[in-house]
C-alpha positions in Angstrom: 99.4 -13.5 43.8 100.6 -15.7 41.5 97.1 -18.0 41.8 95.2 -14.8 40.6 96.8 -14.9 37.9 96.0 -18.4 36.4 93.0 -16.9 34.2 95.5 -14.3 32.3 96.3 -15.4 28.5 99.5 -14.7 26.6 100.6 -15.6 23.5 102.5 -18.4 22.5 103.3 -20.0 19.6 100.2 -18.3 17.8 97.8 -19.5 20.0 96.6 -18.4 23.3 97.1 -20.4 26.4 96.6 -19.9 29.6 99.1 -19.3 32.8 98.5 -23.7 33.6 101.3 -24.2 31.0 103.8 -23.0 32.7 106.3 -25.3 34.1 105.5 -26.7 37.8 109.3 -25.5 38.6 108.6 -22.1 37.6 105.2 -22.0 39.5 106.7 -23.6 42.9 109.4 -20.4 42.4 106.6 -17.7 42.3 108.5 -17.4 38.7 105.5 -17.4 36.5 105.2 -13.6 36.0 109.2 -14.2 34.4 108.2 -16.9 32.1 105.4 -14.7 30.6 107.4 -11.4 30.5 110.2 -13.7 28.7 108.3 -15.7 26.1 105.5 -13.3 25.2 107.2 -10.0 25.8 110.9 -10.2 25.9 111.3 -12.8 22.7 109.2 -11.1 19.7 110.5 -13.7 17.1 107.9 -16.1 16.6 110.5 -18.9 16.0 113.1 -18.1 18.1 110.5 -18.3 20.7 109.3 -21.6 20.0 113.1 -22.8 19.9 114.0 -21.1 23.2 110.7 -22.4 25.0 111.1 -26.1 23.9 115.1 -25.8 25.1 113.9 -24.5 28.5 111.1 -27.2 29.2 113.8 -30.0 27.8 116.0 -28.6 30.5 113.0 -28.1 33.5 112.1 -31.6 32.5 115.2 -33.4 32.9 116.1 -31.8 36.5 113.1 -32.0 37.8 113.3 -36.0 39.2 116.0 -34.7 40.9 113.7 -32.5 43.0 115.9 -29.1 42.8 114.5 -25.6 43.0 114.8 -23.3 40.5 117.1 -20.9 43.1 119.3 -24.0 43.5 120.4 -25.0 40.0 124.2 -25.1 40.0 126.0 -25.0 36.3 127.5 -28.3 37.0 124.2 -29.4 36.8 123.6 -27.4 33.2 127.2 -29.4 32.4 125.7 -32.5 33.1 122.5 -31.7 31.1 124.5 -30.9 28.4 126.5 -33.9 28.4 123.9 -36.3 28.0 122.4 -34.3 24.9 121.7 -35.9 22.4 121.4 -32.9 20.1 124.2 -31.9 17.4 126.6 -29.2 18.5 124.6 -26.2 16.5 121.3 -27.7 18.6 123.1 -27.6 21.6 124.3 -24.4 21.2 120.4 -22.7 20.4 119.5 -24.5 23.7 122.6 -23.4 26.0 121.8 -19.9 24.7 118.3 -20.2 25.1 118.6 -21.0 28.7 121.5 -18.0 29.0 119.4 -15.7 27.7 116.1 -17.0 30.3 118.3 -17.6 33.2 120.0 -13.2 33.0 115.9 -12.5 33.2 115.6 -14.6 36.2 118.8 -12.9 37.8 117.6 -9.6 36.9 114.4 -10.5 38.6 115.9 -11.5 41.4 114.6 -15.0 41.3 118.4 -16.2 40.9 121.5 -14.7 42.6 123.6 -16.0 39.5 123.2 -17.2 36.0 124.2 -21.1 36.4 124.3 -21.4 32.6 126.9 -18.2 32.3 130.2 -20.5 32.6 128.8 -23.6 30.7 130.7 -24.2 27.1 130.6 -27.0 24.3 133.0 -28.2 22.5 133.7 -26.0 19.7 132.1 -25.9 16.3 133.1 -23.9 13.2 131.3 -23.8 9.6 132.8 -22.6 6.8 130.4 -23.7 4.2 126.1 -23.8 4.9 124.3 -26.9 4.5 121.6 -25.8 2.1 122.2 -27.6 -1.1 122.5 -24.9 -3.9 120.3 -25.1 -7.2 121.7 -24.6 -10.2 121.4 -21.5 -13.0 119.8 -24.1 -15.9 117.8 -25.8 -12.8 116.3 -22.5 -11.8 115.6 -21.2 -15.3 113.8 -25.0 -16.4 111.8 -24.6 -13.2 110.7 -21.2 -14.0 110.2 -22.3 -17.4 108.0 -25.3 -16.4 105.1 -22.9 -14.6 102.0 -22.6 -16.9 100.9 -19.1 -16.3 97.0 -19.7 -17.7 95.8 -19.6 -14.4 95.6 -16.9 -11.2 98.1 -19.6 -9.3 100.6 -20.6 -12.0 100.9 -16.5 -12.2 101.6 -16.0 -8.4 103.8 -18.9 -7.9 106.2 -18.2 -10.4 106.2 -14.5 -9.1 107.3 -16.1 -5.9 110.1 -18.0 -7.1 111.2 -15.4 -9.0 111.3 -13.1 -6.3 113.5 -15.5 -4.3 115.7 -16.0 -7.1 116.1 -12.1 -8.3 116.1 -10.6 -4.4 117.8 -13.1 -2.4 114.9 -12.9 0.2 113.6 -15.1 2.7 110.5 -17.2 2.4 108.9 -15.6 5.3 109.9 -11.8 3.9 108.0 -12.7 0.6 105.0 -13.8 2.6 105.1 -11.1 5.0 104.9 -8.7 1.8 101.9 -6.1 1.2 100.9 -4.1 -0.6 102.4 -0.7 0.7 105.6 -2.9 0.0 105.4 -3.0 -3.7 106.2 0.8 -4.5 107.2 2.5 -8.0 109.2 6.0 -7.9 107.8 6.7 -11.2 111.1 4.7 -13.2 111.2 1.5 -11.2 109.5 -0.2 -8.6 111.3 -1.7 -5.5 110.4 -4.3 -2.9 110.3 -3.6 0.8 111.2 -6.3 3.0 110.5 -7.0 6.8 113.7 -9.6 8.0 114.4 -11.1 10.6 115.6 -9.4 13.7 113.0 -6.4 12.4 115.4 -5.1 9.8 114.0 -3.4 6.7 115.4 -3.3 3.2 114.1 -2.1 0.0 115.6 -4.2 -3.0 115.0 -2.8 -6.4 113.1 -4.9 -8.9 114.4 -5.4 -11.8 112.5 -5.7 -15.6 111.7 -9.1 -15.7 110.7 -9.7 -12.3 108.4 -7.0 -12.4 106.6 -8.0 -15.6 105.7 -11.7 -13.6 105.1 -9.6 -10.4 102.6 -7.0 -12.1 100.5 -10.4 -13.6 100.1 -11.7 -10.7 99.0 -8.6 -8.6 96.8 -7.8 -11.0 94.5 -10.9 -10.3 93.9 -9.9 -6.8 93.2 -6.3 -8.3 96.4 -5.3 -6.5 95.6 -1.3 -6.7 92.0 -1.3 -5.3 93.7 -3.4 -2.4 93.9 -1.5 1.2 98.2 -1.0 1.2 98.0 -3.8 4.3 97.0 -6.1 2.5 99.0 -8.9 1.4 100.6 -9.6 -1.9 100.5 -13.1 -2.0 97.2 -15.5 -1.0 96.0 -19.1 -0.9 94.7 -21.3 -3.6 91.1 -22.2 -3.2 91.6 -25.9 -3.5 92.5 -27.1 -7.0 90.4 -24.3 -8.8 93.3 -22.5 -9.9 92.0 -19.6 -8.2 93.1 -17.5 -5.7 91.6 -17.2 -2.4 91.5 -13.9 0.3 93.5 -15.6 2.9 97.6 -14.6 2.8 100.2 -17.9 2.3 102.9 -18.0 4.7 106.5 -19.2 4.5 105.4 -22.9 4.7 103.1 -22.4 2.3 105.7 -21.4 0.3 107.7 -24.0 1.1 105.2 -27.1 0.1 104.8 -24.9 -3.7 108.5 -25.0 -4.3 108.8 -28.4 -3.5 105.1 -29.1 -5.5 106.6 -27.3 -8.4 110.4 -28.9 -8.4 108.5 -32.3 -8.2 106.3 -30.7 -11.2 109.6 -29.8 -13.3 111.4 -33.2 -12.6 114.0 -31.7 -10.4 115.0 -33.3 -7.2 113.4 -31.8 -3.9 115.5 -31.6 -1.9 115.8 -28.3 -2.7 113.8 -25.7 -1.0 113.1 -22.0 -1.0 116.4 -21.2 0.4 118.4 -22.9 -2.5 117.5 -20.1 -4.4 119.1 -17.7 -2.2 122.6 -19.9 -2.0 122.4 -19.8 -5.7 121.7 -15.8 -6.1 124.3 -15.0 -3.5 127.3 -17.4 -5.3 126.5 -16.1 -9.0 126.9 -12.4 -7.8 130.4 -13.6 -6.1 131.5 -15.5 -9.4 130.7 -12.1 -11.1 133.1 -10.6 -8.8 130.4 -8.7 -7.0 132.1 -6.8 -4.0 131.1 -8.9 -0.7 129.8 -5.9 1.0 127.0 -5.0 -1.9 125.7 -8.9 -1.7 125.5 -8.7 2.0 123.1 -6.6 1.6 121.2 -7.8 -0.8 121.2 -10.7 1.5 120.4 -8.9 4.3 122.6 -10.5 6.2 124.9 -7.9 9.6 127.8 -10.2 9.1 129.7 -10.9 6.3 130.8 -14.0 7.6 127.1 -15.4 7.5 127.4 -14.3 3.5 130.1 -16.3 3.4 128.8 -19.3 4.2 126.6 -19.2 0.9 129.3 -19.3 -1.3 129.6 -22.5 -3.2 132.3 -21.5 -5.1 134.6 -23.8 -3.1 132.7 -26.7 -2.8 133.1 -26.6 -7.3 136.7 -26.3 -6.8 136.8 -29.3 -4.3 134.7 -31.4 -6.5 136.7 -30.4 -9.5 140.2 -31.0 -8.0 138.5 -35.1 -6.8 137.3 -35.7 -10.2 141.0 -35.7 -11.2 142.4 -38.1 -9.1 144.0 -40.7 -11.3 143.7 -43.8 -9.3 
């Protein structure tokens, strides 16, 4: 049955291959129906699904000299695995859950009478304080500053990166954007976001963010436009122009750092600097923690908290006046 079934397509990572790709292990296990149901039904994030796939192949393709079955993988040999990782703790974590979360399918299948990665555990790992390196107010404001807005692309990108710095949001939310998200109740208009783990938040727009944001949709004739289409699109080339096909986050990505190296800033910064920096201002301001969560859109506080920057000043402050 499973040999009939080598011609069916699914999808994976946005492009569509064919049943072959699944792991030989699988395969030998009659399995393959799992790994499909799993990676092209089960996990509907695009990039948590290429994350959890490449764990599971790194995992498939380490055990498979030793010649074990998938019905015979024991969790001292998911120990072992992990012990040789070379991975940092948070890596090793996405990949131990990764294979969790593949593993309870299998069992629920029947394929496996229990989850051998259920009783594995790293060593522990707490953050207090995110990595992303947090732009500064006078940065932000010279790199707004710095956009020309003569030309159809000067216009949308410095609607982009005001968006990120006066909502907070994602780069993939502000390319997923379209038009039925950019809606007006007659005294404001808001912004309808799409975030990850399919949550949807409207975040109010506020004066000068919608003066940038109505320039730039009007060059794409924004309220002709069918409401799916999208708000932001491609260049075409080095016209200045826009083009009909939609940007996506990595898009966005390659203009911030295009435009910081524009302004003179370092770029090491990237679209998510903004939203470290939005997220500690409003704390400073003695915004309540609850109201910026959800501008942030984040279910936890605690992942809130890990934008704040305000200690990292304080720890810098208090080294600077060390007398020796």
């Amino acid at each position: 049955m499973e040999e009939d079934r080598q011609s069916l397509l699914i999808l994976n990572r946005n492009e569509l291959v064919t049943v072959d790709d699944v792991p030989q292990l699988i395969r030998d296990a009659g399995a393959s129906f799992a790994w499909e149901e799993f990676f092209a039904g089960v996990i509907r994030n695009q990039h948590t699904r290429i994350a959890y796939q490449r764990a599971v192949r790194q995992f498939l393709a380490w055990l498979e000299p030793t010649g074990t079955p998938l019905n015979r993988i024991s969790p001292g040999q998911v120990g072992a695995y992990f012990n040789q990782h070379p991975g940092s703790v948070p890596t090793r974590k996405v990949h131990l859950a990764a294979l969790r979360a593949y593993f309870d399918l299998l069992t629920t299948r029947h394929q496996l009478f229990l989850n051998p990665a259920t009783s594995v555990r790293l060593g522990r790992y707490s953050v207090v304080e995110g990595k992303t390196p947090e732009i500064s107010r006078e940065q932000a404001r010279m790199l707004l500053q710095s956009i020309a807005t003569s030309t159809p692309v000067g216009r949308r990108d410095k609607a982009i990166l005001a968006t990120l710095i006066y909502t907070a949001a994602r780069a993939g939310a502000i390319a997923a954007l379209r038009v039925r998200d950019f809606t007006s109740d007659g005294t404001q208009y808001s912004l309808r976001f799409l975030e990850k783990g399919g949550k949807s938040r409207s975040i109010p727009v506020r004066h000068d963010l919608q003066v940038v944001l109505l320039a730039a949709l009007a060059d794409i004739g924004c309220e002709t436009l069918p409401k799916e289409a999208h708000l932001f699109r491609t260049a075409r080339g080095r016209t200045g122009l826009l083009g009909d096909q939609p940007l996506n986050n990595i898009d966005i990505c390659r203009m911030v750092k295009r435009r910081l190296r524009d302004a003179g800033l370092p770029e090491l910064y990237s679209p998510h600097s903004f939203r470290v920096a939005t997220v500690t201002d409003l704390l400073e301001q003695g915004i309540p923690l609850e109201d910026v969560q959800y501008l942030a859109g984040h279910a936890d506080p605690r992942t809130t908290r890990l934008y704040d920057r305000r200690q990292k000043r304080v720890t810098r402050n208090t080294v600077e006046r060390i007398s020796i």
